[in-house]
N, C-alpha and C positions, 0 to 999 in steps of 0.2 A: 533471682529477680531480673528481670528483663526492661533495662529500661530504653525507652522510644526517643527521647529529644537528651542527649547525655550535656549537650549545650546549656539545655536550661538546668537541669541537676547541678552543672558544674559552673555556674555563672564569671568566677573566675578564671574559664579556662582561657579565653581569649588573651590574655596576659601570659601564657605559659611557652610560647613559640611565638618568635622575631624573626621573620623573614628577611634575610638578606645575602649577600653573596660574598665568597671567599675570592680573593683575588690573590694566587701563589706568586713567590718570587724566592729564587733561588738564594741560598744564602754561604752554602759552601758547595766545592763542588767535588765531590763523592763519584769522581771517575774511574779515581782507582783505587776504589772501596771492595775488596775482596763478598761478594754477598753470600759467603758462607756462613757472614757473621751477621747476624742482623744489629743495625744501629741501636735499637733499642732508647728513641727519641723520648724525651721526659721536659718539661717547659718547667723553670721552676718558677715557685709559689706567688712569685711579686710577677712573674707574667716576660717578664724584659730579656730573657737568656733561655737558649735551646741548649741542653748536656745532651752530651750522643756520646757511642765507642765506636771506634772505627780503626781500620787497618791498612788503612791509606798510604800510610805511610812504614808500611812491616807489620813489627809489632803491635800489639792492642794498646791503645789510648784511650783517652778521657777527654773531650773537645766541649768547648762551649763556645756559642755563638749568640751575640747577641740580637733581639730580635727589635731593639727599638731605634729611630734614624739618631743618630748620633744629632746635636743641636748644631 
């Protein structure tokens, strides 16, 4: 079925996409992060802390970074 206005089929759609923009800032600095190894970035569940691995420093490690401003 082929439908012509999917807007009005889907009246809810207009709630489904927030337009807005990402603003990056650096939070560690992964210079001398070997990139053989990929960080393999993960946010966890409460949103506030970035876990990464990285070799930055030799060895593989376990890094978390927190992602909210400190009060």
């Amino acid at each position: 079925m082929l439908v012509k206005n999917a807007a009005a089929s889907f009246p809810e759609q207009k709630d489904l996409i927030n337009v807005g923009y990402l603003k990056a800032e650096r939070l560690v600095d992964l210079s001398k992060h070997n990139y053989s190894l990929e960080p393999n970035v993960t946010f966890t569940p409460d949103g506030k802390w970035i876990v990464f691995r990285s070799n930055m420093h030799g060895p593989i490690h376990v890094y978390a970074v927190q992602v909210a401003k400190a009060e």
